[in-house]
Structures are given as structure tokens and as C-alpha cells.
C-alpha positions in Angstrom: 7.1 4.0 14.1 6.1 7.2 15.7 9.6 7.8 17.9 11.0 7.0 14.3 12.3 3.7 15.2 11.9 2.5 11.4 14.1 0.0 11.6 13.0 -1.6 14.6 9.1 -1.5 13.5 10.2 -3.0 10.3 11.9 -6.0 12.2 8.9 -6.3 14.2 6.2 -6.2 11.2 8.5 -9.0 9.3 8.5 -11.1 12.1 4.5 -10.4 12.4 4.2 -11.3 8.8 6.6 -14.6 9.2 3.7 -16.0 11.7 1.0 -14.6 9.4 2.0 -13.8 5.3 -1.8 -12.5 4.9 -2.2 -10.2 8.6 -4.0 -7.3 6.0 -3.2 -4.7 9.4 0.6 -5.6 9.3 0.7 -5.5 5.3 -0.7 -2.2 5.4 1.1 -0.7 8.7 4.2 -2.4 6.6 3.2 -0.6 3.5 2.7 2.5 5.0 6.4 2.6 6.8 8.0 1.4 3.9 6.6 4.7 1.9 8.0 6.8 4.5 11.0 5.1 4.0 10.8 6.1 0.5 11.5 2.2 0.0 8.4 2.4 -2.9 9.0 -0.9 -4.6 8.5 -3.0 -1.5 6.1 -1.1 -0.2 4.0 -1.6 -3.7 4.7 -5.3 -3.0 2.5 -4.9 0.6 -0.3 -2.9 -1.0 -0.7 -5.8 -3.5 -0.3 -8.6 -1.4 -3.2 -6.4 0.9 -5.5 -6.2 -2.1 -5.9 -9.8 -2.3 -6.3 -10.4 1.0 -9.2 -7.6 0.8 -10.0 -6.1 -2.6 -12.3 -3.5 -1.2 -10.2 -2.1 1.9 -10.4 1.5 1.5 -7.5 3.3 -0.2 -5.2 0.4 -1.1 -5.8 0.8 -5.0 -4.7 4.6 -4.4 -1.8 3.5 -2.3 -0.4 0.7 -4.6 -0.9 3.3 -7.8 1.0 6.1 -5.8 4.2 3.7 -5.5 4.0 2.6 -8.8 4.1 6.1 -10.0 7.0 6.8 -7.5 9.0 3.9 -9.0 7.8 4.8 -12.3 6.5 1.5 -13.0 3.7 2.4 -15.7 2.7 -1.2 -16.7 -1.0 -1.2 -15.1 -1.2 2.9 -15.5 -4.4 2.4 -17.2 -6.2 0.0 -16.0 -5.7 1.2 -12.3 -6.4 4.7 -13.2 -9.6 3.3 -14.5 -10.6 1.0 -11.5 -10.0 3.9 -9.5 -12.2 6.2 -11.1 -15.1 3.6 -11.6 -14.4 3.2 -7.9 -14.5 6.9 -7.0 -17.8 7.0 -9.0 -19.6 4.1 -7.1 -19.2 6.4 -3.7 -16.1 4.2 -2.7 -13.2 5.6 -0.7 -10.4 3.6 -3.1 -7.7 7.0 -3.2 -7.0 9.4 -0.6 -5.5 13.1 -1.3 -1.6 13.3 -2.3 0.8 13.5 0.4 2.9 16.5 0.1 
């Protein structure tokens, strides 16, 4: 990923994730790519499937909101915004700053 090899980290990440579905580093460096890519809707898919793998991992709620928004998928809008902030509140790190 950093000598912007996307393709080739993706391939490598899917065949990480074929041995193990619920590796939450993979998911995440997975997510985290696929933004980049601008590929928002799959990457959404990783942050979720990293939430239930572990619900209190720093700044996947954040993540997963900021691809829904990208995609414009507004169907959790309100309860996420809410978690978030409830989350913020309680001292936990659940969303980073906005990438510019």
C-alpha cells in the first residue's frame, strides 16, 4: 500500500481474509485501502464486519459512518450519529477528524 500497489495489497488482504473472515487487522487495513480507493461501499462492508468482531476498537463507528455518508446511504444516520456522540461523551476515541 504505501508504493501504491492497491491492487496488489488488495489481492493480498482477500487472500488473508480467505484463511481468516474475522482477522479485525486485515478488515480494517482492507477498509482503510478500499477508502482510498474511493471504493466506499465495500469498504463500509469491512468497517462493519470489524465492529462485530470488536465493538469497541477505536474509530471504527466513525469510519463506517464516514462511508455511509460518502455513498449516501442515510438508513442508520441517526442512530450512529447518536452512538457516536454518547461515545465521544464517555471519553472514547469512536471518530477521528475528517480527512480532507
Amino acid at each position: 500500500m504505501k508504493h501504491g500497489r492497491y491492487s496488489e495489497a488488495l489481492a493480498s488482504l482477500d487472500r488473508i481474509l480467505g484463511l481468516e473472515p474475522a482477522h479485525l487487522d486485515t478488515l480494517i487495513a482492507r477498509a482503510s485501502l478500499l477508502t482510498g480507493m474511493k471504493r466506499y461501499e465495500e469498504a463500509g462492508h469491512d468497517y462493519q464486519k470489524a465492529l462485530t468482531v470488536a465493538p469497541d476498537y477505536p474509530y471504527l463507528r466513525g469510519d463506517l459512518l464516514q462511508c455511509r455518508l460518502y455513498c449516501c446511504d442515510w438508513r442508520f444516520l441517526e442512530e450512529q450519529k447518536q452512538s457516536i456522540a454518547s461515545e465521544l461523551l464517555a471519553g472514547n476515541a469512536s471518530h477521528g477528524p475528517w480527512p480532507t
